[in-house]
C-alpha positions in Angstrom: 112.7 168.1 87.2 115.9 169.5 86.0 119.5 168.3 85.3 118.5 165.7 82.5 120.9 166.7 79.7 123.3 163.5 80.1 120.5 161.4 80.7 118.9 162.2 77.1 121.9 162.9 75.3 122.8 159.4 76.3 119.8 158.6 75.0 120.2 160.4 71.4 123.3 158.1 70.9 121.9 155.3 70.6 119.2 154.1 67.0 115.8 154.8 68.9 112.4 156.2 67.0 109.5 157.7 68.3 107.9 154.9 70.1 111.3 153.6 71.3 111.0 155.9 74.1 108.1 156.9 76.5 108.0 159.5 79.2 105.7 158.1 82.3 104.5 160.6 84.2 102.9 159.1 88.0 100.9 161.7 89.6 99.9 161.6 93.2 96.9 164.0 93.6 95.2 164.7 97.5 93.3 167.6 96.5 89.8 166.8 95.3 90.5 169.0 92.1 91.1 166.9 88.8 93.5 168.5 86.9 94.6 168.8 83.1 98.3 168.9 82.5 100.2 170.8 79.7 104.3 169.1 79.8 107.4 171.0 78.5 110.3 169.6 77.5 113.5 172.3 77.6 116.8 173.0 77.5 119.7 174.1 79.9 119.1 177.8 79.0 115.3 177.2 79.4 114.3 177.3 76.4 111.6 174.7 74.5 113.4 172.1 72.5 111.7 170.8 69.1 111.5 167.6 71.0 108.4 167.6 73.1 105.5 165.4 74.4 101.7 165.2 73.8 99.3 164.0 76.6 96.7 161.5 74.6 93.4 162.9 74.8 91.5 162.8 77.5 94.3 161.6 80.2 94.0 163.9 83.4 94.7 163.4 86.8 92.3 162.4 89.1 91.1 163.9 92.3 91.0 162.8 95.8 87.3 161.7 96.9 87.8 162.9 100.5 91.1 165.1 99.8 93.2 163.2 101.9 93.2 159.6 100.5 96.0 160.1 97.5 94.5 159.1 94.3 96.9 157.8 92.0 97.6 158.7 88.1 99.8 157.4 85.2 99.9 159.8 82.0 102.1 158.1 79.1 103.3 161.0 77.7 103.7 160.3 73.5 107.0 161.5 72.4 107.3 163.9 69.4 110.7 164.7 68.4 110.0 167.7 66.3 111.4 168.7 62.9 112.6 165.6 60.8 111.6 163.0 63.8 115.7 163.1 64.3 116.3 160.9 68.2 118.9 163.5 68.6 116.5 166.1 68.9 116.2 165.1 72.2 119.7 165.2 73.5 119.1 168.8 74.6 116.0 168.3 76.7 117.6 169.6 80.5 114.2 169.8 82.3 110.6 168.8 82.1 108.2 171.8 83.1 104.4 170.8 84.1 101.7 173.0 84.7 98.6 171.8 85.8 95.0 173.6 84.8 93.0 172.2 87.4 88.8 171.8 86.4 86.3 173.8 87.6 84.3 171.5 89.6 85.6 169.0 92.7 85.7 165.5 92.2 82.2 164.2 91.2 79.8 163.8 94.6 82.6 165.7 96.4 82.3 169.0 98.9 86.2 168.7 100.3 87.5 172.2 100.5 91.0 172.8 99.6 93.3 173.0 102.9 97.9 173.6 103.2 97.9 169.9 103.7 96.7 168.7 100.2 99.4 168.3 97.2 100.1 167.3 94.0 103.1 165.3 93.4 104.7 163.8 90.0 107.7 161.1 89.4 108.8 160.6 85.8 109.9 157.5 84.5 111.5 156.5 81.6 110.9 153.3 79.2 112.7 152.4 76.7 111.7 149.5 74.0 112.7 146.2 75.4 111.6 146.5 78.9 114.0 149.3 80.6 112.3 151.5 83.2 114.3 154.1 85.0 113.1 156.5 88.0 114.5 159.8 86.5 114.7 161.3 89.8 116.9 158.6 90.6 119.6 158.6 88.0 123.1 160.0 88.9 123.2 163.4 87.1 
């Protein structure tokens, strides 16, 4: 997802710290594969920011059991705002760049092959201490 440089520069106005602010990632998987995912945060000229986020250990996404049933996954991404913890740091974050390692084996018990049908689709969120979620997809940029 791109164009988020107003939304997080909006954000780096106002007092938050690390924990103030949480990137929700909600994956929707049909392929039986389970994947690792490795999230960039970067700036309008496409380059990383010193912001960034951590996936906790052991978060993946899950795989479909009969690859056309969508199985469903929420990754809280933990927010590190790089050198001197500074908020502002993430005012220059434009996009959020995912890649996805997927495992080596299918889903547990499964023998679904892959087929031009099955996808991998993620919605970000963002929460922000004292209950605000927003749909970053859905914010005018």
């Amino acid at each position: 997802i791109t164009g988020l440089n107003s939304t997080f520069s909006t954000i780096a106005d106002y007092d938050f710290k690390v924990g103030d602010v949480t990137v929700i990632a909600i994956v929707t998987n049909t392929t039986p594969l389970e994947f690792a995912a490795q999230v960039t945060l970067l700036d309008a000229d496409g380059h990383e920011t010193e912001a960034q986020v951590k996936i906790p250990e052991g978060d993946k996404i899950l795989g479909s059991a009969d690859g056309t049933t969508p199985k469903e996954s929420t990754i809280r991404l933990q927010l590190d705002l790089g050198k001197g913890g500074h908020v502002s740091n993430i005012g220059l974050v434009d996009a959020i760049n995912v890649k996805l390692n997927a495992s080596s084996a299918a889903v547990k018990g499964t023998t679904v092959p892959l087929n031009n049908n099955q996808y991998v689709g993620v919605k970000f969120q963002l929460e922000l201490k004292g209950g605000i979620t927003v749909d970053l997809d859905k914010l005018p940029l």
